[in-house]
Every structure is written in C-alpha cells, then in structure tokens.
VMD Tcl script that builds the backbone (N, CA, C; Angstrom):
set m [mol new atoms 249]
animate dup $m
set s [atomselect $m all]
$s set {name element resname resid chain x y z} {
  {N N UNK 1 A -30.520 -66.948 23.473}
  {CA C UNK 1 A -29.774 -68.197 23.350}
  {C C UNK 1 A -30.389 -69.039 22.232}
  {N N UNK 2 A -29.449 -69.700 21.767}
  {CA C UNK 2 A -30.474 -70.410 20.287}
  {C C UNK 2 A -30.879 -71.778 21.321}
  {N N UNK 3 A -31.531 -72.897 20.435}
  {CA C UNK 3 A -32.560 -73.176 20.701}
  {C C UNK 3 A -31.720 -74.612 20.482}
  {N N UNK 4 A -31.911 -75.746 21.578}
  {CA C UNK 4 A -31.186 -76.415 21.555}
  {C C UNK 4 A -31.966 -77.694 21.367}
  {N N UNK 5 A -31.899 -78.463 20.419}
  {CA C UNK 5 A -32.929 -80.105 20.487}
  {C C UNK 5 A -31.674 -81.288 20.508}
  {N N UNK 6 A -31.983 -82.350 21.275}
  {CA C UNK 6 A -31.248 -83.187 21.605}
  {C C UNK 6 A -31.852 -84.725 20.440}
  {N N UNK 7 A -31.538 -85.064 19.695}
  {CA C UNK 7 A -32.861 -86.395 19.170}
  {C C UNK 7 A -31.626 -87.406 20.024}
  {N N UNK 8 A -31.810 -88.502 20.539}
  {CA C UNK 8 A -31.440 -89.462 21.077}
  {C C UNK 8 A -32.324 -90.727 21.145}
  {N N UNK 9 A -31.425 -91.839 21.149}
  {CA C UNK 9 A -31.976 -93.024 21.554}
  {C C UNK 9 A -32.122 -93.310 23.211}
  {N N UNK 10 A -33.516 -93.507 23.578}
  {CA C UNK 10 A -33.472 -93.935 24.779}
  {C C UNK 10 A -32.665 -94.425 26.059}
  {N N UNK 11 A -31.694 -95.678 25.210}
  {CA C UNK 11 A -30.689 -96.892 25.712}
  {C C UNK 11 A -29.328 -95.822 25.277}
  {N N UNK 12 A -29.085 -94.955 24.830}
  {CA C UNK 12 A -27.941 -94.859 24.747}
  {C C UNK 12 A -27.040 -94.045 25.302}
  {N N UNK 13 A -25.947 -94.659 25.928}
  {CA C UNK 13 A -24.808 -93.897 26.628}
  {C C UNK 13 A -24.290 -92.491 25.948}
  {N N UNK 14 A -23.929 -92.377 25.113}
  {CA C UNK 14 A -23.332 -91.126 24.564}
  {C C UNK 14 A -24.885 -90.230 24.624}
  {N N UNK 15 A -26.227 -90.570 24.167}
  {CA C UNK 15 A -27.215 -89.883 24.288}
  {C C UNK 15 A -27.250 -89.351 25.655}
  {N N UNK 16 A -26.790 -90.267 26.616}
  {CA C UNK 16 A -27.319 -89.347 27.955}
  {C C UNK 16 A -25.885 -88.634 28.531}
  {N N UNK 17 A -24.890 -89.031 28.086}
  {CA C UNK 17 A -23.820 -87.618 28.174}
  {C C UNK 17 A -24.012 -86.466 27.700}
  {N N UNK 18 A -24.594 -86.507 26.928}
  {CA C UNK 18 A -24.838 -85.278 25.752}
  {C C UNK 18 A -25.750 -84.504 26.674}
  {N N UNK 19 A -27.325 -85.388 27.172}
  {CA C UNK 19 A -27.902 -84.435 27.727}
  {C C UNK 19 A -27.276 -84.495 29.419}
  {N N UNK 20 A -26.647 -84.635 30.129}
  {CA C UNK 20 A -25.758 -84.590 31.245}
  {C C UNK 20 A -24.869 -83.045 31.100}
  {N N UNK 21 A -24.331 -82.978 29.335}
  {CA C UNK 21 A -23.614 -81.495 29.500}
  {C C UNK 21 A -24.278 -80.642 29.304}
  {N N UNK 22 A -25.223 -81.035 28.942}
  {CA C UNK 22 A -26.714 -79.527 28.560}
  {C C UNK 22 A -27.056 -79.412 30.389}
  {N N UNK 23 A -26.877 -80.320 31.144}
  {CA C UNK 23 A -27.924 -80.032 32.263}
  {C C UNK 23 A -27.119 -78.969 33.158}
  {N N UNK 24 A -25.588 -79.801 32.815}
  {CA C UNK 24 A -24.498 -79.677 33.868}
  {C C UNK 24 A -24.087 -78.235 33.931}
  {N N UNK 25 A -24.318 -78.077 32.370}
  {CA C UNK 25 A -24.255 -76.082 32.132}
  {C C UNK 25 A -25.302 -75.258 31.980}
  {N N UNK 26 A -26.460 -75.734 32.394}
  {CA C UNK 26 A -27.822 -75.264 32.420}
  {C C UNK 26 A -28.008 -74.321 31.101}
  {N N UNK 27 A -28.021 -75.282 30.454}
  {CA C UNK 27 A -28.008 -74.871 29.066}
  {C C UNK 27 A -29.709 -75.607 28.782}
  {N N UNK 28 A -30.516 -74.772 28.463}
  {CA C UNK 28 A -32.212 -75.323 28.244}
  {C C UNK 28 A -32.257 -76.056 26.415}
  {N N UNK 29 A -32.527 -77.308 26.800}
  {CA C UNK 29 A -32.733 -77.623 25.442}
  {C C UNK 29 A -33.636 -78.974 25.458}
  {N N UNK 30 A -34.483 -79.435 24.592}
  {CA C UNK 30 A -35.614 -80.618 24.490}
  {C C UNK 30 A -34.637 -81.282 24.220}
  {N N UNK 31 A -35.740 -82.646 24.716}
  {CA C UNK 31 A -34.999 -84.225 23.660}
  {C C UNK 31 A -36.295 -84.540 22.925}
  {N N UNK 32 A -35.864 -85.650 22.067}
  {CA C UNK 32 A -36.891 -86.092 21.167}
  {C C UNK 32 A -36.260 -87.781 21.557}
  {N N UNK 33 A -36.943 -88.631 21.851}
  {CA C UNK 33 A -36.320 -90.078 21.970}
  {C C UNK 33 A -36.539 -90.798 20.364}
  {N N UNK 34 A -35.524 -90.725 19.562}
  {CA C UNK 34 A -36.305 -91.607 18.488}
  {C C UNK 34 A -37.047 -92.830 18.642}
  {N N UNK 35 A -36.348 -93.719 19.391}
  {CA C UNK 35 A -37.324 -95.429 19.277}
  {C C UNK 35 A -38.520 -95.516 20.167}
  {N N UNK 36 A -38.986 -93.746 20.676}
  {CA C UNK 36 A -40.323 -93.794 21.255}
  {C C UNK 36 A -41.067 -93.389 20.128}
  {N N UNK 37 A -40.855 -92.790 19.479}
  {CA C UNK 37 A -41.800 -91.873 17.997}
  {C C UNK 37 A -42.195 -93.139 16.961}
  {N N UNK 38 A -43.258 -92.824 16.703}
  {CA C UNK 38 A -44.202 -94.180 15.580}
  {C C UNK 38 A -43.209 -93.445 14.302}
  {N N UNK 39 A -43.222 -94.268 13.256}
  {CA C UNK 39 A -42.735 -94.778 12.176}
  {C C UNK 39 A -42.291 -93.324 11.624}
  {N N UNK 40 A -43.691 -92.679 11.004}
  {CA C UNK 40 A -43.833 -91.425 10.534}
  {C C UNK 40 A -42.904 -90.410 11.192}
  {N N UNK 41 A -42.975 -90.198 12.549}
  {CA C UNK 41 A -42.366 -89.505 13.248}
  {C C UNK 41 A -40.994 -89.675 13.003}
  {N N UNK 42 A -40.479 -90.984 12.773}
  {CA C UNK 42 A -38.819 -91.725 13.155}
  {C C UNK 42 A -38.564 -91.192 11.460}
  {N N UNK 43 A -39.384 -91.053 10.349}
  {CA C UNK 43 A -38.702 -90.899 8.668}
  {C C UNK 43 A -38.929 -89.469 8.937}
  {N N UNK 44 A -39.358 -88.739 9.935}
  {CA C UNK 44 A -39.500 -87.009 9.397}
  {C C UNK 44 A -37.923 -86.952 10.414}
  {N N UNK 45 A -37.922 -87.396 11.545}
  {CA C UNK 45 A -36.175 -87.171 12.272}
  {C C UNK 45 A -35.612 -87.389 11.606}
  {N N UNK 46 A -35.199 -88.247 10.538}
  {CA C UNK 46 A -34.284 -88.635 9.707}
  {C C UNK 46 A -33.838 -88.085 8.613}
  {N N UNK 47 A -35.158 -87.730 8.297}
  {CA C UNK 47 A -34.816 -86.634 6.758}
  {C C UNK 47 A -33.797 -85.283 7.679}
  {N N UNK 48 A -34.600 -84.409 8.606}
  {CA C UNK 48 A -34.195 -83.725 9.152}
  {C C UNK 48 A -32.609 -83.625 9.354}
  {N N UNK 49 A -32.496 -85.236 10.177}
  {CA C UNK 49 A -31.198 -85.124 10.745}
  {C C UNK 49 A -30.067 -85.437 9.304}
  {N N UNK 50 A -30.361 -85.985 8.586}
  {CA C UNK 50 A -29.490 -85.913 7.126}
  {C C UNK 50 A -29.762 -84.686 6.041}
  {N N UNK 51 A -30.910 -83.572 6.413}
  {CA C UNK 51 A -30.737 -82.586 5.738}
  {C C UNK 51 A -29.995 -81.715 6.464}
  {N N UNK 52 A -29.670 -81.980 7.600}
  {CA C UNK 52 A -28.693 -80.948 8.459}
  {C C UNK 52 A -26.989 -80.859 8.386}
  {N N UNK 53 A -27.024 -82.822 7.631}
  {CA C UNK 53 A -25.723 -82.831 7.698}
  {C C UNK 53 A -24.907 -84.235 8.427}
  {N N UNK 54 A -25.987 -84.342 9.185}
  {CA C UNK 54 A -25.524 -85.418 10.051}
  {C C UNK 54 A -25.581 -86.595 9.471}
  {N N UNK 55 A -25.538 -88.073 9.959}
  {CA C UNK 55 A -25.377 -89.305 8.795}
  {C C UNK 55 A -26.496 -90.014 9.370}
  {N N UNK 56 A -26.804 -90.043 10.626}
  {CA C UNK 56 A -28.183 -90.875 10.822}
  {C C UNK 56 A -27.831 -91.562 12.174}
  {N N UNK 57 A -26.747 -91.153 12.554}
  {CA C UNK 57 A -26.871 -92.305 13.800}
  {C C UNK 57 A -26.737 -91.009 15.127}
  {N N UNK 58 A -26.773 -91.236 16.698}
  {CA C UNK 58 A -27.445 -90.751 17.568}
  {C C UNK 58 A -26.565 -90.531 18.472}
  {N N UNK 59 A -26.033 -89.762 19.186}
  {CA C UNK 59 A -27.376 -88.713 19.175}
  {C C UNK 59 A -26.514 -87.887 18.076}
  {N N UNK 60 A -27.536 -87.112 17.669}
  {CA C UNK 60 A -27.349 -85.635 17.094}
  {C C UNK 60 A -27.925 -84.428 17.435}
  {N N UNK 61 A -27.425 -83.362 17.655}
  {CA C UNK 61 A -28.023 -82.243 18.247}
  {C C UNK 61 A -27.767 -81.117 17.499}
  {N N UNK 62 A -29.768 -80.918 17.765}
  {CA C UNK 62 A -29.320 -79.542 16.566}
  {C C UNK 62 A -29.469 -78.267 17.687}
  {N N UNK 63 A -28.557 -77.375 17.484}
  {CA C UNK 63 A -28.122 -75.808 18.128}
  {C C UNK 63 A -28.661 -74.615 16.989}
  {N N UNK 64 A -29.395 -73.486 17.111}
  {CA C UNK 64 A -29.918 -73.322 15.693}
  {C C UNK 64 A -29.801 -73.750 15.054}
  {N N UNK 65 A -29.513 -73.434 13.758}
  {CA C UNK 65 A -29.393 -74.346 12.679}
  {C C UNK 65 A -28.403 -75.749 12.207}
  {N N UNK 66 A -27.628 -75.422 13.485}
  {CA C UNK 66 A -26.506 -76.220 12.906}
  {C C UNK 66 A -26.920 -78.100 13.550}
  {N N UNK 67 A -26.195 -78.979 13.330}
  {CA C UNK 67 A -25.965 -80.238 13.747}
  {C C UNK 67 A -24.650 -80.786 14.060}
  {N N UNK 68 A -24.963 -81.517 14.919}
  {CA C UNK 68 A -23.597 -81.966 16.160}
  {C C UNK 68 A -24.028 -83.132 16.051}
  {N N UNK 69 A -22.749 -84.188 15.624}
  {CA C UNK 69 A -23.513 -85.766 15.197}
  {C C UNK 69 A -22.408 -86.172 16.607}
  {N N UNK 70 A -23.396 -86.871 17.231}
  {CA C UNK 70 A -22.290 -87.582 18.536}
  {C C UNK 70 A -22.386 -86.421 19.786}
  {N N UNK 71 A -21.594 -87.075 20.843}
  {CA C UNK 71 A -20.878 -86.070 21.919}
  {C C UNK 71 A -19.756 -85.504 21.633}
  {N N UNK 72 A -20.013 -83.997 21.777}
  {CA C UNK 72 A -18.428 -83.272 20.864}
  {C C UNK 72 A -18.976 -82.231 21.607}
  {N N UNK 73 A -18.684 -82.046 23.260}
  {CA C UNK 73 A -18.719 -80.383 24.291}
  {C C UNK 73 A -17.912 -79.426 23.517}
  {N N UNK 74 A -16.696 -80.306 22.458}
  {CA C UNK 74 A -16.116 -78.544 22.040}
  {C C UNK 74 A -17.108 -78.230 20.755}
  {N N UNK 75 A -17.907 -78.735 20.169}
  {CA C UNK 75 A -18.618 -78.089 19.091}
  {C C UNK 75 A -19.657 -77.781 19.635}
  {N N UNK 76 A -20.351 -78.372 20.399}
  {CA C UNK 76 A -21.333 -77.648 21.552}
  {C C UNK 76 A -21.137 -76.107 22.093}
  {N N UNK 77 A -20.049 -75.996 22.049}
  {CA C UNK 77 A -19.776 -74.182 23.097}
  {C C UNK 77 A -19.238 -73.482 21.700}
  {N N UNK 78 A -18.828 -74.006 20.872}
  {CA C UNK 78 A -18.259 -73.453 19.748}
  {C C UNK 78 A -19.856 -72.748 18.832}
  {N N UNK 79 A -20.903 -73.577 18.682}
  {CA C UNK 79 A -22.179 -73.668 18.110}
  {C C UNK 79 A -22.744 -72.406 18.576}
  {N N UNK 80 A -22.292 -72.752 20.532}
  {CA C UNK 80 A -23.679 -71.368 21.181}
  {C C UNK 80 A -22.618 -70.180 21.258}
  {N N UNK 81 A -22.067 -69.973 21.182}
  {CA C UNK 81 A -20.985 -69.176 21.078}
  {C C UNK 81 A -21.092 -67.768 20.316}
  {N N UNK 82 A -21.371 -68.944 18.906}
  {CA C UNK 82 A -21.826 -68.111 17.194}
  {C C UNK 82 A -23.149 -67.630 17.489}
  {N N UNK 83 A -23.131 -65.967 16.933}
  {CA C UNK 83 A -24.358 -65.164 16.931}
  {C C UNK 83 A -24.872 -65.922 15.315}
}
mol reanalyze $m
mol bondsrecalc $m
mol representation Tube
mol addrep $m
C-alpha cells in the first residue's frame, strides 16, 4: 500500500475529515500538525507541499508521490488505487 501523510492544521475541520476517512477505511497513514512544528519545520512542509503541486493551504495529503490539496475521498481511492 503506498504510504499515506496527512499535513493538517490542528483547528481544522476539513483536516479532521480527511483523517476520519483514512480511519473509517483503515487506511494507515501519519499526520504532521503544521502550527505544532517550529518555524524551520513549517518552511520545509511548505516547500514540500508546493513542490508537489499543492498551493499551501490545508490539509493536503500526500499518497506516494502524489498530492491531494483539501478533502476530495474520490481522489483519495483514485491515488491508492494507482500501482
């Protein structure tokens, strides 16, 4: 199964839907909370999450390689789907 990271904001609603459909389909994947990570930590998520594709805002989830900006379950099953 590829490898699933969640980055989310703590406070945020769509962040904890997102991880609600990872749980709900026992689908194994980390979170990363951005506004817990010191400074350094918060500019290396960022580069990341805009070298993936995404625009910067939360959550975004990366599925191997790819990025899922927001809650979107159909690009979620579409993502793990792809060998």
């Amino acid at each position: 199964m590829k490898k699933v990271t969640i980055y989310a904001m703590s406070t945020c609603l769509w962040c904890r839907k997102t991880k609600k459909y990872f749980e709900e389909n026992k689908i194994p994947f980390e979170t990363v909370d951005y506004d817990k990570q010191d400074d350094a930590r918060q500019e290396e998520m960022m580069k990341e999450m805009k070298g993936a594709g995404c625009t910067g805002s939360f959550p975004f989830t990366r599925i191997g390689g790819a990025c899922v900006q927001g809650y979107n379950p159909e690009e979620f099953e579409k993502l793990l789907k792809n060998k």
